[in-house]
TORNU-14112 format. One record per residue (C-alpha): residue number from 1; residue in one letter; x, z, y. Coordinates in steps of 0.001 Angstrom, whole numbers, plus 500000, padded with zeros to 6 digits. Layout:
// residues N
<r num="NUM" residu="A" px="X" pz="Z" py="Y"/>
...
END
This chain:
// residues 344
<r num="1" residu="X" px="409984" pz="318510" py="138368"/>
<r num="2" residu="X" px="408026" pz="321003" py="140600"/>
<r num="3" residu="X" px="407618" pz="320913" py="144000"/>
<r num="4" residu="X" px="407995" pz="324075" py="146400"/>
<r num="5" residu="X" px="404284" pz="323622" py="147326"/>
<r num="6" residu="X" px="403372" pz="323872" py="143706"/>
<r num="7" residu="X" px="405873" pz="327159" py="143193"/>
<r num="8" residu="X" px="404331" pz="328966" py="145961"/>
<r num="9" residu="X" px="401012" pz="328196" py="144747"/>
<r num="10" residu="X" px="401852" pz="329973" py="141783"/>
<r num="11" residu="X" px="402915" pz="333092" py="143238"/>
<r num="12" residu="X" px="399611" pz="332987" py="145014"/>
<r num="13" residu="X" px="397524" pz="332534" py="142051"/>
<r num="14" residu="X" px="399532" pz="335576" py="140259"/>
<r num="15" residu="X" px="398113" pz="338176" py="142625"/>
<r num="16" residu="X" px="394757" pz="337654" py="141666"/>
<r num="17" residu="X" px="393268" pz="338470" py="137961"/>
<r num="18" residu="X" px="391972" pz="335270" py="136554"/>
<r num="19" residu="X" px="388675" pz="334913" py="134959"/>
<r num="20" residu="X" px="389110" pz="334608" py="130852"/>
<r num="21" residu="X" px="391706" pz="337223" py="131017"/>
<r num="22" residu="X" px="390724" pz="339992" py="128609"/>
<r num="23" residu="X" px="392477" pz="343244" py="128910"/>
<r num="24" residu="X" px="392315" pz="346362" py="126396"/>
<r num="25" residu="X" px="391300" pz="349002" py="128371"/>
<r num="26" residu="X" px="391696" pz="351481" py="125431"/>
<r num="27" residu="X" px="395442" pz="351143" py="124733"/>
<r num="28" residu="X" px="396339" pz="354249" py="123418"/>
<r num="29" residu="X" px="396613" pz="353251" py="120062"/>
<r num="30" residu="X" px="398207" pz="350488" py="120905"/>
<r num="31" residu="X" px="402074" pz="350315" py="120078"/>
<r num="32" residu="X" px="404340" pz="349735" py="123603"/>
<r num="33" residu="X" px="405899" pz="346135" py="124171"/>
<r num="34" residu="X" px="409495" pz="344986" py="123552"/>
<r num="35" residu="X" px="411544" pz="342721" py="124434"/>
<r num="36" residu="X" px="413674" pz="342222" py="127616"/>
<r num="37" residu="X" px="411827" pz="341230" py="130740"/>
<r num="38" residu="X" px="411316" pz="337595" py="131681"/>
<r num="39" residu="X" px="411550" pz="336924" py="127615"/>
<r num="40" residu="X" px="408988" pz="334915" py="126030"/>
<r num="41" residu="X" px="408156" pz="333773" py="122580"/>
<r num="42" residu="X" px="406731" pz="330863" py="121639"/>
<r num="43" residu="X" px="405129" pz="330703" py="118414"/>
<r num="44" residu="X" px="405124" pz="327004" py="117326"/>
<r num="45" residu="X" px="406504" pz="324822" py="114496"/>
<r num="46" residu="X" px="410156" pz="323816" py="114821"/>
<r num="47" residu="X" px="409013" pz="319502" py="114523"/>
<r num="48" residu="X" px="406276" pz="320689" py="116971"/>
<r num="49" residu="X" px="409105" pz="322454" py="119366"/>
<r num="50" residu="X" px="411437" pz="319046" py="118838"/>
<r num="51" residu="X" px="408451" pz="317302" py="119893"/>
<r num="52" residu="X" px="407450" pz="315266" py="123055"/>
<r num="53" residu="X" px="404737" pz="318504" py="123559"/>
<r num="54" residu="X" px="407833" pz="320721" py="122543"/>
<r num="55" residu="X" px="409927" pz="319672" py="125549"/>
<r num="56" residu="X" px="407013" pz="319636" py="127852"/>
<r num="57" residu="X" px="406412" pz="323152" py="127435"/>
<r num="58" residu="X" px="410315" pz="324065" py="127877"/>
<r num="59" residu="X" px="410444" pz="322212" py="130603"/>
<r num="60" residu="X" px="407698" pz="323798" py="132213"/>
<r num="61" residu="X" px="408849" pz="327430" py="131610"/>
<r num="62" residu="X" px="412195" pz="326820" py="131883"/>
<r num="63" residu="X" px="412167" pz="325135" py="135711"/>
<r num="64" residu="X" px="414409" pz="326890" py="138250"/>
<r num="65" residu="X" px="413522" pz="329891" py="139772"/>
<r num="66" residu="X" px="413038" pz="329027" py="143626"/>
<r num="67" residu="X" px="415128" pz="331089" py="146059"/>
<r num="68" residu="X" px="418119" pz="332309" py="143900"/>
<r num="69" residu="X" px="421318" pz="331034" py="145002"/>
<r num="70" residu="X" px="422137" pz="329140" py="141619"/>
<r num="71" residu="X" px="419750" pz="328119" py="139111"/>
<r num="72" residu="X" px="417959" pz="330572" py="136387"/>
<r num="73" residu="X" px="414933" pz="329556" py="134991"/>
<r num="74" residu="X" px="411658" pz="331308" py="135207"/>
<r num="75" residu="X" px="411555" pz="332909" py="131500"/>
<r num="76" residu="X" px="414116" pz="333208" py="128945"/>
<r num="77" residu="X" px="412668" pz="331169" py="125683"/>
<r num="78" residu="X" px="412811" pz="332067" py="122559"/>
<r num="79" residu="X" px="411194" pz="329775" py="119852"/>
<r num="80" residu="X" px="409503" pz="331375" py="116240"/>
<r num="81" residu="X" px="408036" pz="329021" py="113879"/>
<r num="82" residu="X" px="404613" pz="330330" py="112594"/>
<r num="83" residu="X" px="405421" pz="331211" py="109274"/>
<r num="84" residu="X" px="408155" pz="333606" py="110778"/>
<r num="85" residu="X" px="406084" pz="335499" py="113192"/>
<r num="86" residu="X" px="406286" pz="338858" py="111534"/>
<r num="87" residu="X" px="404476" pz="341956" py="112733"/>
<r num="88" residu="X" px="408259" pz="343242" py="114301"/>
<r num="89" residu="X" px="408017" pz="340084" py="116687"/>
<r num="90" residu="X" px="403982" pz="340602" py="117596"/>
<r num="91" residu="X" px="404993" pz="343561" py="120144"/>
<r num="92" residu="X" px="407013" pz="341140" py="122350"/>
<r num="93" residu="X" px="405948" pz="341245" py="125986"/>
<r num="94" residu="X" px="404694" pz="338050" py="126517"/>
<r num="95" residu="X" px="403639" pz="335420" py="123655"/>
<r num="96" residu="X" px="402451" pz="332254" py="123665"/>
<r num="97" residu="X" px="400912" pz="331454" py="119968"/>
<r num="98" residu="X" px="399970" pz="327980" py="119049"/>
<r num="99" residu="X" px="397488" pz="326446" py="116819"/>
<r num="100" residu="X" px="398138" pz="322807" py="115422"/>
<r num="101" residu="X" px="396047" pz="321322" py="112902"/>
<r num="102" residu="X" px="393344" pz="318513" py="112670"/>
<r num="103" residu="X" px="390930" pz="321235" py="111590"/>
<r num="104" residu="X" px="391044" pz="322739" py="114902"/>
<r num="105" residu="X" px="387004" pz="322480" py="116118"/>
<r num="106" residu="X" px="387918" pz="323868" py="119839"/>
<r num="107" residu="X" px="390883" pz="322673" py="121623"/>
<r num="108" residu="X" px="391317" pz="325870" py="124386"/>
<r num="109" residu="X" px="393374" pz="328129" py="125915"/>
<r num="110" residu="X" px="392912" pz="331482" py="126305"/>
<r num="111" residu="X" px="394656" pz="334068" py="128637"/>
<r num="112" residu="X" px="394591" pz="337554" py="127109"/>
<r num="113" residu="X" px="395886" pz="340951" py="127084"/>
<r num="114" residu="X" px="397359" pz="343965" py="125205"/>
<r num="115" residu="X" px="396729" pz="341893" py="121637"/>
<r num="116" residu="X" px="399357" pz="343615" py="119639"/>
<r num="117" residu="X" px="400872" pz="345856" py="121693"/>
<r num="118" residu="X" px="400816" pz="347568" py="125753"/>
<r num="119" residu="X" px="401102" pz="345972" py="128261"/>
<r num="120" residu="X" px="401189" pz="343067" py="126928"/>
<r num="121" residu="X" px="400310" pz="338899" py="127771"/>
<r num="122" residu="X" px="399387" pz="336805" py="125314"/>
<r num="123" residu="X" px="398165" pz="333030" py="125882"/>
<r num="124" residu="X" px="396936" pz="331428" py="122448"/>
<r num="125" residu="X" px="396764" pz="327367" py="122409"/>
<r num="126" residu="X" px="394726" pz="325642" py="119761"/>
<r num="127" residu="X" px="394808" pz="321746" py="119237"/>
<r num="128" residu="X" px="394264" pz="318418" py="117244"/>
<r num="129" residu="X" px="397954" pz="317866" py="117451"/>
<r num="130" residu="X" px="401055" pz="317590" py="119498"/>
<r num="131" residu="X" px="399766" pz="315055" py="122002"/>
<r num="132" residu="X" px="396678" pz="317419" py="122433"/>
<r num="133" residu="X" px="398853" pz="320461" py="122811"/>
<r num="134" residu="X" px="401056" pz="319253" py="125292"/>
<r num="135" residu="X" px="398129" pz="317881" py="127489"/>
<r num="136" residu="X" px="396533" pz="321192" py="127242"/>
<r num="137" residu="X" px="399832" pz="322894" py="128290"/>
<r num="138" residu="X" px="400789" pz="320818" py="131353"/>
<r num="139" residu="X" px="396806" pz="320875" py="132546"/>
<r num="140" residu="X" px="396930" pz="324566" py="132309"/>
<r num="141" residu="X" px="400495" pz="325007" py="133019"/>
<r num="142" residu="X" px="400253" pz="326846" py="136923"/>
<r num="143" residu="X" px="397530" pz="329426" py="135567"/>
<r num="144" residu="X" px="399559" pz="330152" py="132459"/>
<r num="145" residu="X" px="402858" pz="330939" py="134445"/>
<r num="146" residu="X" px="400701" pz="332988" py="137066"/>
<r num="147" residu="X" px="399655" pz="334767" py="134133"/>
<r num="148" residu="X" px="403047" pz="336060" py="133036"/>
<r num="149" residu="X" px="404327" pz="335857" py="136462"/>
<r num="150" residu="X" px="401920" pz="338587" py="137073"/>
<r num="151" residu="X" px="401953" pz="341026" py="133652"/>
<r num="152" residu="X" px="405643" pz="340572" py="134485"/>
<r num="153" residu="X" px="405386" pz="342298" py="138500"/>
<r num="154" residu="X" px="402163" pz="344336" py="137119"/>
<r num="155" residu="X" px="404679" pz="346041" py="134050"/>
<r num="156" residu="X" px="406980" pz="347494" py="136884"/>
<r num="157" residu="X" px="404594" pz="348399" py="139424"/>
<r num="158" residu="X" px="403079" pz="350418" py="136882"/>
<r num="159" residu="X" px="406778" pz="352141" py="135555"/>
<r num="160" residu="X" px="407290" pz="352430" py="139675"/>
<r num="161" residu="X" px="404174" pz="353589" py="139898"/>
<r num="162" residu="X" px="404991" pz="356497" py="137621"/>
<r num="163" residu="X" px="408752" pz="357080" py="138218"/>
<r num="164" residu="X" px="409722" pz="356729" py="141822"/>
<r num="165" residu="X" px="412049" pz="357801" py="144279"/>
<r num="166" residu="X" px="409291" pz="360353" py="145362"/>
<r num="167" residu="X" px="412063" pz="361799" py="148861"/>
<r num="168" residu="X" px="412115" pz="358250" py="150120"/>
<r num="169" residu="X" px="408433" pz="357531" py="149604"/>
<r num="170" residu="X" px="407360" pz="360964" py="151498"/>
<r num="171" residu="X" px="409972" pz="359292" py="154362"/>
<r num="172" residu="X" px="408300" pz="355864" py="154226"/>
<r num="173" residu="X" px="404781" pz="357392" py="154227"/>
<r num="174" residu="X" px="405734" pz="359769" py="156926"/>
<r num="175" residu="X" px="407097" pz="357496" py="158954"/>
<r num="176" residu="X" px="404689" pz="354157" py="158531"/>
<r num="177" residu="X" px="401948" pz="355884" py="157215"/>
<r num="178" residu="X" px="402351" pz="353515" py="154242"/>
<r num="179" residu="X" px="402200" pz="353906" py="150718"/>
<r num="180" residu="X" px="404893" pz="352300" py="148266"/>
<r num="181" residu="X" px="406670" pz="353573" py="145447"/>
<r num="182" residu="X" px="410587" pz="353294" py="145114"/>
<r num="183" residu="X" px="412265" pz="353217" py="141786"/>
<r num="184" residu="X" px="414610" pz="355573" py="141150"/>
<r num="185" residu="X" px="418125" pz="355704" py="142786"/>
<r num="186" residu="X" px="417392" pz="354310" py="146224"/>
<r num="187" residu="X" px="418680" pz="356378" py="149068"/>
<r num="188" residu="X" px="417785" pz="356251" py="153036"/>
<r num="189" residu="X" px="420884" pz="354289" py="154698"/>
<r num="190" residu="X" px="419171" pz="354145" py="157911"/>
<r num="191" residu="X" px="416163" pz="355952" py="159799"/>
<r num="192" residu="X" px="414689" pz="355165" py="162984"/>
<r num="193" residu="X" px="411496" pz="355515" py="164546"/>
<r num="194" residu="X" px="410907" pz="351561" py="163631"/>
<r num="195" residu="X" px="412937" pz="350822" py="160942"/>
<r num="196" residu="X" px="413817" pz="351829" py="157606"/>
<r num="197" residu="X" px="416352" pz="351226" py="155189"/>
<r num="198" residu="X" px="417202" pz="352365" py="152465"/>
<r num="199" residu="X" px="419095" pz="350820" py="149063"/>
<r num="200" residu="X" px="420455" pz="351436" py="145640"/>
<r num="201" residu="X" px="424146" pz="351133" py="144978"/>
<r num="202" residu="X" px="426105" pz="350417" py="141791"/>
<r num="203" residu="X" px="429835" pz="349271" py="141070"/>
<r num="204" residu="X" px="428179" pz="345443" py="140501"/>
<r num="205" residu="X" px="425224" pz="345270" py="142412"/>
<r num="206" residu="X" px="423532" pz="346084" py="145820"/>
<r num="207" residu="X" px="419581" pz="346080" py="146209"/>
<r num="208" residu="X" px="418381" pz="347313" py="149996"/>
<r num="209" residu="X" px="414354" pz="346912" py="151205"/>
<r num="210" residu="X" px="414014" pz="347773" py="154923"/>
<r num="211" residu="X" px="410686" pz="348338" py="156611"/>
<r num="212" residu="X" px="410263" pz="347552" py="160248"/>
<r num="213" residu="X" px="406938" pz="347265" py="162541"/>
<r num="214" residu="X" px="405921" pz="345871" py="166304"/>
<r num="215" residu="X" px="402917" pz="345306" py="168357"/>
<r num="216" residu="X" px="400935" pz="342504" py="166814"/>
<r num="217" residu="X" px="400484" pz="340001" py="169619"/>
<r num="218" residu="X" px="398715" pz="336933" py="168867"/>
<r num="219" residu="X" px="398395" pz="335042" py="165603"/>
<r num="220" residu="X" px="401343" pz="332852" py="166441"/>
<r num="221" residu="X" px="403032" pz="336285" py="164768"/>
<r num="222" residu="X" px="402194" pz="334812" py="161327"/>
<r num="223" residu="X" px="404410" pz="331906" py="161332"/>
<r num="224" residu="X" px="407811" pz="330794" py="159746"/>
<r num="225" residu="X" px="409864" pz="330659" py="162763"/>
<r num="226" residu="X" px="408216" pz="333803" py="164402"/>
<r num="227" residu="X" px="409142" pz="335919" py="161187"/>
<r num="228" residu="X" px="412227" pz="334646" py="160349"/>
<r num="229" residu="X" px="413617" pz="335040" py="164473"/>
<r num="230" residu="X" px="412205" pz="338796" py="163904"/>
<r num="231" residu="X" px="414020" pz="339477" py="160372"/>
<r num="232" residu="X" px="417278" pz="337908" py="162232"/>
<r num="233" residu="X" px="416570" pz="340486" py="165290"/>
<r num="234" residu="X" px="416127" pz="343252" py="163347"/>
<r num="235" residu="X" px="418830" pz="342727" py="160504"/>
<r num="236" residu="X" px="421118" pz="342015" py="163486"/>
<r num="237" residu="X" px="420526" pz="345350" py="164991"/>
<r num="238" residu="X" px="420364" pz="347708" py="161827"/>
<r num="239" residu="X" px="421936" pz="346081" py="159197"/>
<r num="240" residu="X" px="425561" pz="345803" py="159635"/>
<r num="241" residu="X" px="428155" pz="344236" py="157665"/>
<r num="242" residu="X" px="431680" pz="346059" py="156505"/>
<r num="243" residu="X" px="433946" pz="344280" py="158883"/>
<r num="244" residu="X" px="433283" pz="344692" py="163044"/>
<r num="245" residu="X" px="430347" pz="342456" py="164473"/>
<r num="246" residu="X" px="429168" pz="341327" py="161054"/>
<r num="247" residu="X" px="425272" pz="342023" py="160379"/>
<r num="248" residu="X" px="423021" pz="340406" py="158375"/>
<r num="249" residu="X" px="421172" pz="336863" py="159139"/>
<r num="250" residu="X" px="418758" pz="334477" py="157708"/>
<r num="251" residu="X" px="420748" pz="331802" py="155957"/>
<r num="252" residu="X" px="420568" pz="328033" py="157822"/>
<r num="253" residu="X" px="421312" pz="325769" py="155462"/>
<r num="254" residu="X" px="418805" pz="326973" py="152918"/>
<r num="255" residu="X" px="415371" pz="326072" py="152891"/>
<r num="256" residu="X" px="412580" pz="328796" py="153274"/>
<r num="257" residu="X" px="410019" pz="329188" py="151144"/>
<r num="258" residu="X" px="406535" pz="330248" py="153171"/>
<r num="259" residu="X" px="403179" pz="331180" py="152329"/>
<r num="260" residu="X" px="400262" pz="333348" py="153692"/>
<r num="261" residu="X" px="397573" pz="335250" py="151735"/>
<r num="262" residu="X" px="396108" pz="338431" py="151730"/>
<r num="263" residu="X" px="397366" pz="341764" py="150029"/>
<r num="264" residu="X" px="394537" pz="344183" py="149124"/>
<r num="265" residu="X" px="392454" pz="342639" py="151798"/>
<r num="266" residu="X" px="395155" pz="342186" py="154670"/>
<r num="267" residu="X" px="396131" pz="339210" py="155871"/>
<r num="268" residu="X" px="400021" pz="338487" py="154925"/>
<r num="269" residu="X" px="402560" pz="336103" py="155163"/>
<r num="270" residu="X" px="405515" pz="335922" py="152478"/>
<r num="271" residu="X" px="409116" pz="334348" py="153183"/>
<r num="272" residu="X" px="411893" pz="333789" py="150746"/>
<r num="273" residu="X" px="414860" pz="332396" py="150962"/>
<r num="274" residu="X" px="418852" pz="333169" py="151048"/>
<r num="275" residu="X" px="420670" pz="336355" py="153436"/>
<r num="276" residu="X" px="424152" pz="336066" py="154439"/>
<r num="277" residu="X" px="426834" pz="338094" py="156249"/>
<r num="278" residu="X" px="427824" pz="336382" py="159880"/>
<r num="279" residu="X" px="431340" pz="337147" py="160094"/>
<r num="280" residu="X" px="432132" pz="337755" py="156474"/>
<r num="281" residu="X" px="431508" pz="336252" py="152622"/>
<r num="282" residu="X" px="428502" pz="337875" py="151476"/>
<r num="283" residu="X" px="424943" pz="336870" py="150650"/>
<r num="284" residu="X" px="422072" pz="337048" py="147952"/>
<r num="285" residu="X" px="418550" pz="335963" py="147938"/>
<r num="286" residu="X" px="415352" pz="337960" py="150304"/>
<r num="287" residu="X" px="411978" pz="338531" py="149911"/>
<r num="288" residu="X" px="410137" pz="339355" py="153719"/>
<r num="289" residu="X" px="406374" pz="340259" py="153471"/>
<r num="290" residu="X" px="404568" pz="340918" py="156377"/>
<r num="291" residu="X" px="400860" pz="342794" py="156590"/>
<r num="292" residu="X" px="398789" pz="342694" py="159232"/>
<r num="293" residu="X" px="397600" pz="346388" py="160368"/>
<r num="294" residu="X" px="394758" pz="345883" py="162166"/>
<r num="295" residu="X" px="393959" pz="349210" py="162768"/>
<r num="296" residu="X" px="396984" pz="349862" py="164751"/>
<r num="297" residu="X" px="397234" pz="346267" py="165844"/>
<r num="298" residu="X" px="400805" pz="346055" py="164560"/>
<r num="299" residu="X" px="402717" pz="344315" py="161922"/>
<r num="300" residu="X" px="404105" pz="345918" py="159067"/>
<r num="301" residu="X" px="407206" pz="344468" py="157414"/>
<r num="302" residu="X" px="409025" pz="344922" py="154019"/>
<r num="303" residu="X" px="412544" pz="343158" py="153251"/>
<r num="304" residu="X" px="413953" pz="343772" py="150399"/>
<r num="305" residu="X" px="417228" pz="341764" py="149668"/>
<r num="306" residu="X" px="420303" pz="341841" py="146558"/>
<r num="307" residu="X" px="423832" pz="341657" py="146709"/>
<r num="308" residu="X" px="425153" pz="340740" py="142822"/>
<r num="309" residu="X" px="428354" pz="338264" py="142908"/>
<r num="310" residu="X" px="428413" pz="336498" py="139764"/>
<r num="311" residu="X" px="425109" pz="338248" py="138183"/>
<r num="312" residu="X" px="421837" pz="337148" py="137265"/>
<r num="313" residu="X" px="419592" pz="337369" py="140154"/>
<r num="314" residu="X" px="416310" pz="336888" py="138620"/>
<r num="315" residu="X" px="415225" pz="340452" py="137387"/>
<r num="316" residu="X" px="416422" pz="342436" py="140294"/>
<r num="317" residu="X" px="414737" pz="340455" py="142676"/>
<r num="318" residu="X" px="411674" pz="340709" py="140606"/>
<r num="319" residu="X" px="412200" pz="344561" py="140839"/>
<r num="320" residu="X" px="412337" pz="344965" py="144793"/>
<r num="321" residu="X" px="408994" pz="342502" py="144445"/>
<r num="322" residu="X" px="407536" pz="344824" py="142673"/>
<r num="323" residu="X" px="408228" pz="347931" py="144762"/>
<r num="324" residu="X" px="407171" pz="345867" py="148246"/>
<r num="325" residu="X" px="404130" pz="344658" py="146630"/>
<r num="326" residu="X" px="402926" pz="348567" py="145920"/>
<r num="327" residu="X" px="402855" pz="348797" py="149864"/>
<r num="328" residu="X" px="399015" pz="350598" py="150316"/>
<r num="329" residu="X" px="398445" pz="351814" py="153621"/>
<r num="330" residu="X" px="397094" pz="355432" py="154220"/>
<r num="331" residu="X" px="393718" pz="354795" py="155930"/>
<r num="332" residu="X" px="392845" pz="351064" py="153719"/>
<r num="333" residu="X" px="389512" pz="352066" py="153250"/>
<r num="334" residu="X" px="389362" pz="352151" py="157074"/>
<r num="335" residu="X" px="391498" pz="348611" py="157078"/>
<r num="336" residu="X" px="388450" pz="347342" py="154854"/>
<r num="337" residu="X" px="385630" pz="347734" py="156931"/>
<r num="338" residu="X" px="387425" pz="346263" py="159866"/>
<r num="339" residu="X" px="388730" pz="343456" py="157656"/>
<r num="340" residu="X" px="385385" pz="342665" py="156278"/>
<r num="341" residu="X" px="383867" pz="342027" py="160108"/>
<r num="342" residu="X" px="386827" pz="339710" py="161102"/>
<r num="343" residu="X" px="385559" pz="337605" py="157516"/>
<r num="344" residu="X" px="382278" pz="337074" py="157714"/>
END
């Protein structure tokens, strides 16, 4: 139902706040959020969630998540009729609360924040009726995923943020003279003068991020095919796999996912798609960002990748996001001034 172009847009739109957004900046009365993470609750009648507008909206939230290796949908739904939202539900992490009824003067939707509980996103819908409502939902549909896209990425920045792996950050910042915060558990596997790895190991899953840089050269750097041939050099060289002349590659047969934007001012570029093992039988999904220092005239890059046979994907990839998107560099304010003259 969606196309890549439109999925990519989306991740673009959920770095940026959006206008309408409302957040409580005095939340210390309010109660903390529950619920798992990528759950959502839609508040709507059951004939309403049966409905031609009832299957819109699942349909909608509930499309594939683009670059897993099998499919798992965006959010996790869970449906509550109206008359059984009770003040236990109201602290859920992300809500959706609709409003059908002839009486309704102002057919809207609103984006807000921290409602009933912290941090918390809450989107309330308010229509004539079912058509109504489901034509509001699909014409608002990209900025309303955005919207939890991002509370979802901004919720573990900020628990990064305040517990983090602070030996391998001092490493990282020592090293790159970057910023980011690593959650708790991740250990340095590798450490070079120009690359980084380092990765948290369980019995059932692997998550790694490795963080290389090179001379930035010209802007034909900030391509697909440049960045992907450099991931493939680098994971070649540094990241090896368990049996002799293994390493880790960019899978072939799966298609890339590309976009460019800029991070806190810096012009980026964003690839995801599937890893694999050459020479052996294991895999998972990536996520490659690379920044632009212009400072140093050099590219900074941050892969972060998963290993979980026969798990859910969707979460921990959503967690190394989250720690490559803290990425700050030490002299931004620096960065800024320099940016600003290349965009005006």
């Amino acid at each position: 139902m969606r196309t890549k172009t439109f999925f990519l847009l989306i991740f673009l739109s959920a770095l940026v706040s959006f206008t309408g957004c409302k957040r409580n900046t005095g939340n210390s009365s309010k109660r903390n959020i529950t619920g798992r993470a990528g759950e959502l609750i839609v508040v709507v009648s059951k004939d309403v969630w049966s409905s031609e507008a009832g299957t819109t909206i699942k349909e909608i939230l509930t499309q594939p998540q683009l670059g897993l290796p099998q499919s798992e949908p965006i959010f996790n739904l869970i449906n509550i009729p109206k008359e059984a939202f009770a003040d236990i539900l109201k602290t859920n992490r992300n809500l959706i609360i609709t409003e059908v009824n002839s009486s309704v003067t102002n057919s809207e939707v609103k984006l807000m924040s921290d409602v009933y509980a912290y941090p918390q996103a809450v989107v309330t819908i308010s229509a004539k009726n079912e058509q109504e409502l489901g034509q509001l939902f699909k014409q608002n549909s990209d900025k309303i995923i955005a919207f939890f896209l991002k509370a979802e990425r901004d919720r573990l920045m900020q628990n990064y943020a305040n517990y983090h792996e602070k030996v391998v950050s001092k490493k990282v910042k020592e090293r790159f003279g970057i910023n980011i915060n690593v959650a708790p558990g991740f250990i340095v596997a590798v450490d070079k003068p120009d690359f980084m790895w380092f990765r948290n190991e369980t019995n059932e899953i692997s998550q790694g991020i490795c963080i290389y840089s090179y001379p930035y050269e010209s802007d034909s750097t900030f391509t697909e095919d440049y960045l992907r041939v450099k991931r493939d050099l680098m994971m070649k060289k540094n990241v090896l796999g368990p049996m002799d002349g293994s390493f880790m590659t960019t899978e072939k047969d799966f298609p890339l996912l590309f976009n460019t934007s800029r991070l806190r001012g810096n012009f980026s570029a964003e690839i995801r798609g599937l890893w694999t093992i050459e020479n052996d039988f294991m895999g998972g999904p990536f996520i490659n960002l690379s920044i632009l220092d212009m400072l140093k005239k050099r590219v900074i890059t941050i892969d972060g990748f998963i290993y979980a046979p026969s798990k859910d994907k969707r979460n921990l990839l959503r967690q190394i996001e989250a720690m490559i998107y803290s990425i700050e560099f030490d002299d931004q304010k620096d960065m800024d001034k320099l940016n600003k003259q290349f965009q005006n």
